[in-house]
C-alpha positions in Angstrom: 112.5 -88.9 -52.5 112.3 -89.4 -56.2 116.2 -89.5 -55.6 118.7 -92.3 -57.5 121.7 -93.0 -55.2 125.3 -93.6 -56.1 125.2 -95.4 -59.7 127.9 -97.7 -61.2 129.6 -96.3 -63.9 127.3 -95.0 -67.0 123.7 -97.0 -64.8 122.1 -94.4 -62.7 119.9 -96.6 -59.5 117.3 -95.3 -57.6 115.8 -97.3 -54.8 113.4 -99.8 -54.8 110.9 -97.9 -52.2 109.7 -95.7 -55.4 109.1 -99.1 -57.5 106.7 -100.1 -54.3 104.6 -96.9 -54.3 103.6 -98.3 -57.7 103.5 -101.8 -57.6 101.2 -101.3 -54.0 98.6 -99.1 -56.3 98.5 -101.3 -59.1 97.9 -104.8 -57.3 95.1 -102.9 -55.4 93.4 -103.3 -58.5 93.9 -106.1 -60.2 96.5 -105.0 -62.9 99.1 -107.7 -63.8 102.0 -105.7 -62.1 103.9 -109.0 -62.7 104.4 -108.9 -66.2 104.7 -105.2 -66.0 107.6 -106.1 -63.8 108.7 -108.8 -66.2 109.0 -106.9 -68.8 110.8 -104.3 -67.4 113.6 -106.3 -66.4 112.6 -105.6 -62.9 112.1 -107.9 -59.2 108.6 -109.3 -59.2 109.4 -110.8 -55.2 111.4 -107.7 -54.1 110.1 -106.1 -50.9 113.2 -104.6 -49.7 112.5 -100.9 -50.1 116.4 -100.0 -49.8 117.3 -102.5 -53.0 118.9 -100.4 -56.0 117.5 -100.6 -59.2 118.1 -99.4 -62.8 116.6 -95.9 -63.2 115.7 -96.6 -66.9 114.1 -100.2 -66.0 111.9 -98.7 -63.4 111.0 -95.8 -66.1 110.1 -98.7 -68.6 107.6 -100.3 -65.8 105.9 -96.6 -65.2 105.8 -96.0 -69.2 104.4 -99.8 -69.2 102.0 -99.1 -66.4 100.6 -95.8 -67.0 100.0 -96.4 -70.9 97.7 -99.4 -70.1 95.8 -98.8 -67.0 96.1 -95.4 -66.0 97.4 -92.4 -67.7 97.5 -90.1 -64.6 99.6 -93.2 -62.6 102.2 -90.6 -61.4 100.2 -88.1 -60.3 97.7 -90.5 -58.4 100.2 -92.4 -56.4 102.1 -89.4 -55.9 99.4 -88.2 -54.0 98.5 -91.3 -52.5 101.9 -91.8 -50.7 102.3 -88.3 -49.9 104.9 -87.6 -47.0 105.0 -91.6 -46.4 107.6 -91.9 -49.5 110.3 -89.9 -47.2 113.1 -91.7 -45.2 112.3 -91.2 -41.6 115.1 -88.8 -41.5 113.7 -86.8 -43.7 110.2 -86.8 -42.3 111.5 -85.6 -39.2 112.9 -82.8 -40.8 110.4 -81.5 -42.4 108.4 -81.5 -39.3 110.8 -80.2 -37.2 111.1 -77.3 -39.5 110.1 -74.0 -38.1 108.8 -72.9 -41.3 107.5 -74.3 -45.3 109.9 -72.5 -46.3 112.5 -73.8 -43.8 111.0 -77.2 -44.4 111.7 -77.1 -48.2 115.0 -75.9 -48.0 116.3 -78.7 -45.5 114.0 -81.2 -47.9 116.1 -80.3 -51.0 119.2 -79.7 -49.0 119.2 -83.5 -47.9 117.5 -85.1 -51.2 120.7 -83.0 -52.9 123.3 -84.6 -50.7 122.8 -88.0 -52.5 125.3 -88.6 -55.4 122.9 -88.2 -58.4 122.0 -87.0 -61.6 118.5 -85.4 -60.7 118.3 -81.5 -59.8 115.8 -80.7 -57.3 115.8 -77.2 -55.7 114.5 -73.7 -55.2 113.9 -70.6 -57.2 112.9 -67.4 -55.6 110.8 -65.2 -57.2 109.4 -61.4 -56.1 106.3 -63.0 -55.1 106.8 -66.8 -55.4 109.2 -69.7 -55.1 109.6 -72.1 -57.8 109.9 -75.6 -56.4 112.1 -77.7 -59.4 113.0 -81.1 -60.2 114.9 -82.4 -63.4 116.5 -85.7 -64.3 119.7 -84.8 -66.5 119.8 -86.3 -69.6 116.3 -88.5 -69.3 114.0 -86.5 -70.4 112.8 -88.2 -73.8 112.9 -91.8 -72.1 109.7 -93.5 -72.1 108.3 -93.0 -68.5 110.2 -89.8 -67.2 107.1 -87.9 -67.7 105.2 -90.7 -65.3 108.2 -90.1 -62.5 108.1 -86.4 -63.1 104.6 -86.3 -62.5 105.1 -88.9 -59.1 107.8 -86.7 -57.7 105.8 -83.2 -58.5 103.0 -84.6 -57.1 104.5 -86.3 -53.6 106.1 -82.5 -52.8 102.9 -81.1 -53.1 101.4 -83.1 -50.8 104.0 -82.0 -48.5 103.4 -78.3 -48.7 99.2 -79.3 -48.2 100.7 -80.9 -44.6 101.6 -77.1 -44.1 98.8 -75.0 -46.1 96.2 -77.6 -46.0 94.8 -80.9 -48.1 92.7 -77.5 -50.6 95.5 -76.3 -51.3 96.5 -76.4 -55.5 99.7 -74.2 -56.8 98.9 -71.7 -59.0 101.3 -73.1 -61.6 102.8 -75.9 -62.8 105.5 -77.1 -65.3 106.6 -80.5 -66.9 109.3 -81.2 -69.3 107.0 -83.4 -71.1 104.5 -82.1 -74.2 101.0 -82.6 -72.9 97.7 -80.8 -72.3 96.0 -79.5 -69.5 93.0 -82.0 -69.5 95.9 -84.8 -68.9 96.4 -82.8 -65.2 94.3 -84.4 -62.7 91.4 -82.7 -62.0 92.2 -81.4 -59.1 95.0 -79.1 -61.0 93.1 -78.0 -63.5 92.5 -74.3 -61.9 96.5 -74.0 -62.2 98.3 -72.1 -64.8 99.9 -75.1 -67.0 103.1 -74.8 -68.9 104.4 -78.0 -70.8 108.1 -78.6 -72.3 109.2 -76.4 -69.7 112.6 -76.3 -68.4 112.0 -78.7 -66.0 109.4 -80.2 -64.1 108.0 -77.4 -61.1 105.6 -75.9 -59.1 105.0 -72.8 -57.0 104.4 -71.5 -53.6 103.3 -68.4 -53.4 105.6 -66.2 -50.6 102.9 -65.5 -48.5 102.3 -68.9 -47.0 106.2 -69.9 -46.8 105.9 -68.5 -43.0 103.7 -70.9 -42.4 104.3 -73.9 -40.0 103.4 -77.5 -39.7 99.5 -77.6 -39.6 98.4 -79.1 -36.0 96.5 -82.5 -36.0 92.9 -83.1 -34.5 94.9 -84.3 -31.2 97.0 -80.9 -30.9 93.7 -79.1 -31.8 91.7 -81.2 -29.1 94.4 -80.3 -25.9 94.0 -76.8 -27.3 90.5 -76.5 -26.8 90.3 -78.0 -23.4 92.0 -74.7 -22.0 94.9 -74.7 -19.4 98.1 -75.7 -19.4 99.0 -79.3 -20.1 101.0 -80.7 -16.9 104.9 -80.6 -17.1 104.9 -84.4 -16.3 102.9 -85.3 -19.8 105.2 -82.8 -22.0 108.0 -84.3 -23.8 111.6 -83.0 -23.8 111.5 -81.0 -26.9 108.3 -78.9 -25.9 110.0 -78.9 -22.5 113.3 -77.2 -24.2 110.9 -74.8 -26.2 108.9 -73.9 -23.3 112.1 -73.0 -21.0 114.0 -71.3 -23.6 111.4 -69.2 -25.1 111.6 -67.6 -21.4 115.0 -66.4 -22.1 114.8 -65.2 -25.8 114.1 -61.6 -24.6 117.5 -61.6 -23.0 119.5 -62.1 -26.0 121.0 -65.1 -28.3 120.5 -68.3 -26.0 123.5 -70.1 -27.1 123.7 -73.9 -27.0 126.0 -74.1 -23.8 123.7 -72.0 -22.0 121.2 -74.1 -23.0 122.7 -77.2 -21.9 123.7 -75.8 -18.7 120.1 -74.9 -17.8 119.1 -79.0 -18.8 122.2 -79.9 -17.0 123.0 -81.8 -19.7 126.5 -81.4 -22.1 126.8 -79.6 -25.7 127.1 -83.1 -27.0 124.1 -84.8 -25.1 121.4 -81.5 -26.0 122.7 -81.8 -30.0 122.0 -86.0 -29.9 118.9 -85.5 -28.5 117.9 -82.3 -30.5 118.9 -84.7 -33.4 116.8 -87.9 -32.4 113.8 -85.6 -32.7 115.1 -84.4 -36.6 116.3 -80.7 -35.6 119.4 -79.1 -34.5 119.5 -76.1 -32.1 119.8 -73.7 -34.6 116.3 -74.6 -36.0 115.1 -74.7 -32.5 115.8 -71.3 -31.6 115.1 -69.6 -35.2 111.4 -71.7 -34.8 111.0 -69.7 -31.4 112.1 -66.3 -32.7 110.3 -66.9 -35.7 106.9 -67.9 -33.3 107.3 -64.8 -30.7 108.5 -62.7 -33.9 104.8 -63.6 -35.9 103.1 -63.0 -32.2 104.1 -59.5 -31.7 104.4 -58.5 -35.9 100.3 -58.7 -35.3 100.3 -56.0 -32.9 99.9 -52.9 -35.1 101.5 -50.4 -32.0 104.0 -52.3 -31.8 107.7 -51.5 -33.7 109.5 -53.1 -35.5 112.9 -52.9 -33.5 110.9 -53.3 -30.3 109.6 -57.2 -31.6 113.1 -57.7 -32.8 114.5 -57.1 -29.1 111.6 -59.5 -27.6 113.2 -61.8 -29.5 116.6 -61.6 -28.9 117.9 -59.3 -31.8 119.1 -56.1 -31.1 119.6 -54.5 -34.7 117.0 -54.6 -37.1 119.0 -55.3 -39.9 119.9 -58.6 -38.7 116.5 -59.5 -36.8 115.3 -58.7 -40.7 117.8 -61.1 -42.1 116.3 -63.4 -39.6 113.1 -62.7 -40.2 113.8 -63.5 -44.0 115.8 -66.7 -44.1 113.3 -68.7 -42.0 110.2 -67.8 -43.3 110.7 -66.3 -46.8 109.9 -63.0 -46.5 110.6 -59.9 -44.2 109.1 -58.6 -41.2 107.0 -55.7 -43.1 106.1 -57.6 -45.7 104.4 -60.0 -43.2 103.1 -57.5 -41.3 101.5 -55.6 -44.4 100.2 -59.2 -46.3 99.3 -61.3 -43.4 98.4 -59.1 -40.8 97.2 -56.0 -42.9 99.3 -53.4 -40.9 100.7 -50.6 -43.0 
């Protein structure tokens, strides 16, 4: 997302799909994307969303664009195409992430595997990450600050699938000189920094535990009470189910796993993989969802939740602890569950 792809020597591409988002808002109402289009140099009959593009020609359209209909255009269709802009592979990472946190990492890990000039990543902070995104080198071209805004914009609307459609970070950057009243309203309670660095935004540590919020079908089997029939579960909540059984006993490792499916190494990872996870992720979502269970319990210590999980020394059930949801085990337990 917001990602160019291999370029031909000195023209950075980026595909078409990001061209879309804007040409679909525009047409909605009645703006003459055509000669926007025209002018930029760019496909007026395109609807290919994997088609390549010059980065600078789609920048021209945005700068085109946003200067004579709307001047928030990244930042509204940003928003508007929220998690939808992903690949499917992508989207299935993010919600098979057992964490935010998790679910940022893999995003930029697999945005960051395309050959490109952008940087996206993440800074940690003592109480705060610093979600980033910078295009070397095209900062003062005419419509960066119209993509920077797109981009900033679609990753917030992925942490909101996590913390919630009210949820606003607390600060923002862009590379670009403006002034607070050109944020959309909606951002206007968040510390604003202009000409920063690069483009960013933060997340403060103390929702990066966090996972995927349920929908209103999760949250309706919920409240029905009992246990939902093995026949109408799918194979991954059948996986989870039978090997959160065995996480007391120690590190369930994948053959053992596969074993108890009767099923091969290689047959559990393609189908772990056709729902957008890998075992690892499977079992540090379990530990990490047992882990938050028991860290609630005030009488209960902290080596005894890390053997219920599997871990038998607290140095590495705090490692753990740490790399999947951003923070440690008493640092949860004081913020989050107000336990001393």
């Amino acid at each position: 997302m917001g990602k160019s792809s291999r370029s031909l020597p000195g023209v950075p591409l980026v595909r078409f799909s990001h061209s879309l988002a804007f040409i679909g808002y525009l047409r909605a109402f009645g703006a003459p994307t055509d000669r926007y289009l025209g002018t930029s140099k760019l496909p007026t009959l395109c609807e290919e969303p994997d088609n390549l593009i010059p980065v600078e020609n789609m920048y021209t359209f945005l700068a085109a664009a946003a200067r004579k209909e709307e001047p928030l255009l990244g930042w509204l269709v940003g928003e508007r195409v929220g998690d939808r802009q992903l690949s499917s592979e992508l989207r299935k990472r993010l919600e098979m992430a057992p964490s935010l946190f998790m679910a940022l990492k893999n995003l930029m890990e697999l945005v960051n595997s395309e050959a490109s000039d952008i940087e996206m990543g993440i800074i940690e902070r003592k109480d705060d990450i610093v979600v980033f995104t910078h295009y070397v080198g095209m900062r003062s071209v005419a419509g960066y600050a119209v993509a920077q805004a797109y981009q900033i914009s679609v990753f917030v609307s992925l942490v909101q699938l996590f913390l919630g459609k009210d949820w606003r970070p607390a600060e923002i950057g862009l590379e670009c000189q403006r002034t607070h009243d050109e944020l959309p309203e909606q951002y206007h309670g968040s510390r604003f920094y202009p000409r920063s660095e690069f483009g960013y935004f933060t997340v403060p540590r103390s929702c990066l535990h966090r996972a995927l919020a349920t929908d209103g079908r999760h949250r309706r089997k919920a409240s029905m009470g009992g246990l939902t029939p093995i026949g109408q579960v799918d194979d991954l909540e059948l996986m989870r189910r039978l090997l959160k059984s065995y996480l007391a006993d120690g590190y369930v490792s994948q053959a053992f796993a596969a074993r108890l499916l009767d099923t091969s190494v290689r047959s559990l990872t393609r189908r772990l993989s056709a729902h957008g996870t890998t075992y690892q992720q499977l079992i540090d979502g379990l530990r990490l969802q047992v882990a938050k269970e028991h860290l609630g319990d005030p009488d209960m210590r902290i080596i005894d939740v890390a053997n219920a999980v599997g871990v038998s020394d607290p140095g590495d059930f705090t490692r753990m602890f740490l790399r999947v949801s951003g923070m440690t085990p008493k640092v949860f337990r004081r913020t989050i569950c107000h336990i001393d």
